[in-house]
N, C-alpha and C positions, 0 to 999 in steps of 0.2 A: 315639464317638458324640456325648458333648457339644459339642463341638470343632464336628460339623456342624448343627448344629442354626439355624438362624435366629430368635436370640431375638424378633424383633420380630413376623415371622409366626408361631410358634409358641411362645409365651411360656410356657404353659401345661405345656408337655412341658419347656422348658427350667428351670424352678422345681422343676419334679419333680426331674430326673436329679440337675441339680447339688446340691441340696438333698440328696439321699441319700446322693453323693459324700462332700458335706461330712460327712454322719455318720459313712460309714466311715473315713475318714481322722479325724476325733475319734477313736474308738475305736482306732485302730491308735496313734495319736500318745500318748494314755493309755498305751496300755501297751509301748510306748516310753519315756515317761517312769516310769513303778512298774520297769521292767527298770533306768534310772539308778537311781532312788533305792535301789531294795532289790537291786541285783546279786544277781537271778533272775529265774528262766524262773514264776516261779508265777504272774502273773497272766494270762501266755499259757496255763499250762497252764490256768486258770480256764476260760479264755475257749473253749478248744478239748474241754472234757470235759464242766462244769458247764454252763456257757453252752449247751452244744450240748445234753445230756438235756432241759435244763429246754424250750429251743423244742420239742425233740421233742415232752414233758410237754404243752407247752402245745396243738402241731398234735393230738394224741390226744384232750385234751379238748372242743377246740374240734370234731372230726369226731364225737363221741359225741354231744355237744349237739344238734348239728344232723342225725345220723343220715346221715353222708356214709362213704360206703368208702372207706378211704383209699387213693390213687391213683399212691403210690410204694412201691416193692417196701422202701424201708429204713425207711418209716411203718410200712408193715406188718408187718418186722419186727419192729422196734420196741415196737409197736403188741401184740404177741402176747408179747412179751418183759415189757411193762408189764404186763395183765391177768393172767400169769401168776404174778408177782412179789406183785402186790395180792390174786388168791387165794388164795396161799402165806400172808399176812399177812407176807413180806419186806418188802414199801414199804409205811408207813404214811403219815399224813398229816402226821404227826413230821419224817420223810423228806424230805418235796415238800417242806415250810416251810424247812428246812435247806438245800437245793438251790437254794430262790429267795432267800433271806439268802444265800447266797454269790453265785450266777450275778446280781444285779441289781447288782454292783458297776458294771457296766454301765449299768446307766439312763444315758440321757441327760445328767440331770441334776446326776446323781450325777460324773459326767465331767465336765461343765463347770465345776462347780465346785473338783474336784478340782484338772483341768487349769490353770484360773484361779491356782490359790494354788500352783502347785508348779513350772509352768516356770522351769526353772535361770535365772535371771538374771545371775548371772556367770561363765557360763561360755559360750561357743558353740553356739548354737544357732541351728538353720536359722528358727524362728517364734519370734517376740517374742511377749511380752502382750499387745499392742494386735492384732497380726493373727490370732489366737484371739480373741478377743474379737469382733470383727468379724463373724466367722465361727460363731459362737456367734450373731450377733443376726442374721446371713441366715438361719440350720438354725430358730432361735423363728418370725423373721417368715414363711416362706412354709412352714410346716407346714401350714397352713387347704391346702395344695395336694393334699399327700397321702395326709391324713386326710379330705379329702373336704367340710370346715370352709366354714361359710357364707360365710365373707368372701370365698372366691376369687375371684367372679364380681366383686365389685364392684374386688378388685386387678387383675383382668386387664382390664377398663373403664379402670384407674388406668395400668396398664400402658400405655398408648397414649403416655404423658407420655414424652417422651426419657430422663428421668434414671433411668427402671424397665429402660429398655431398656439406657443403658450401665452399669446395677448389674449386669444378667445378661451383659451381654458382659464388663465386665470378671471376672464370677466364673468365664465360660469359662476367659480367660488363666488364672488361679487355677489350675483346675483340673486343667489341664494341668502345672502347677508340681506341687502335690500331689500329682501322679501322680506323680512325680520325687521327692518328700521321702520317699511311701511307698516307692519300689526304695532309698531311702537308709535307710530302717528297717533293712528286711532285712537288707543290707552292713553298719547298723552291728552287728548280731546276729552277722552273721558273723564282724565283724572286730572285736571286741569285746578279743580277744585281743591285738591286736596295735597297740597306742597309736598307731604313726605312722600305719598303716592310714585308721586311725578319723580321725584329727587331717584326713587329706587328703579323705576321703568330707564331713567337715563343713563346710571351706574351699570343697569344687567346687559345694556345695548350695547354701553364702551367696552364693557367686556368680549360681549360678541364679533365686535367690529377688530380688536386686537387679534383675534384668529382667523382675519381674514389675511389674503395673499395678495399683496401690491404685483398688478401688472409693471412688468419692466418691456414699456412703449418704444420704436424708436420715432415718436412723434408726440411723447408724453414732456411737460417741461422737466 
């Protein structure tokens, strides 16, 4: 979908998608990198058990608050599984506090800075520091997008400028590449096992990643 997009007539949608892209590919690349350093599956399983409660946690509170029915059958499961749990005094507030100190290894923030100090450097890898880095200050600079953030209107006014429009075309190309480094996650999970495997799925990525197009930012270092 990013791919077809027309950043110049539709700049607006195109800030959004890639910008989100970009997130999920941080987060997946994180825990790509915690699978090298700590050889295991824990921060995936974090990410697939904790991570997943705690959104639930969060869609539950947020439909009580505002007094909305929740409008998917595994909310409401869910949903009936929590209330149940907190009448019981099973989950306390002990509980939820524990859940989100673990599942928030997540944050954003928390990511970027991790990912910052921790990509292998001497070893093979498909993204260098500088191109996380980059991509780190596209995901800062057009959050005012998705969050609904005052300054959109006056970026998408700015937007008119050429150099806005080839930052989002080239973060197309990107994106399309990162689509390609994430099937390269997975394979390396799978082939994890088996050294030459791995050695060749690294090799065909750097290959890929050399045909990509560096964004020239004026907010890039």
């Amino acid at each position: 979908m990013i791919q077809n997009i027309d950043c110049q007539s539709d700049s607006y949608t195109s800030y959004i998608l890639i910008r989100s892209f970009v997130e999920h590919f941080l987060v997946a690349f994180f825990i790509w990198i915690k699978f090298h350093l700590d050889k295991n599956d824990k921060t995936a399983s974090v990410y697939y058990e904790e991570y997943v409660i705690q959104e639930f946690v969060k869609k539950i509170n947020y439909t009580k608050a505002n007094k909305i029915n929740p409008n998917s059958k595994y909310l409401k499961l869910f949903s009936f599984i929590y209330d149940g749990l907190k009448e019981k005094e099973l989950l306390k507030e002990k509980h939820i506090s524990h859940l989100n100190r673990i599942a928030n290894i997540f944050d954003i923030r928390k990511i970027s800075s991790f990912v910052e100090s921790n990509i292998p450097a001497d070893t093979e890898v498909f993204l260098k520091p500088k191109r996380i880095k980059e991509m780190l200050e596209f995901y800062n600079y057009y959050s005012t997008f998705v969050h609904g953030g005052p300054t959109a209107d006056l970026m998408i006014f700015e937007s008119k400028d050429n150099a806005f429009i080839q930052i989002a075309d080239a973060f197309k190309i990107w994106s399309k590449n990162l689509l390609g480094a994430l099937r390269f996650i997975i394979l390396y999970f799978i082939s994890y096992e088996d050294k030459e495997i791995e050695k060749s799925f690294v090799k065909e990525i750097e290959r890929l990643m050399k045909e990509d197009t560096k964004p020239n930012s004026r907010y890039s270092a």
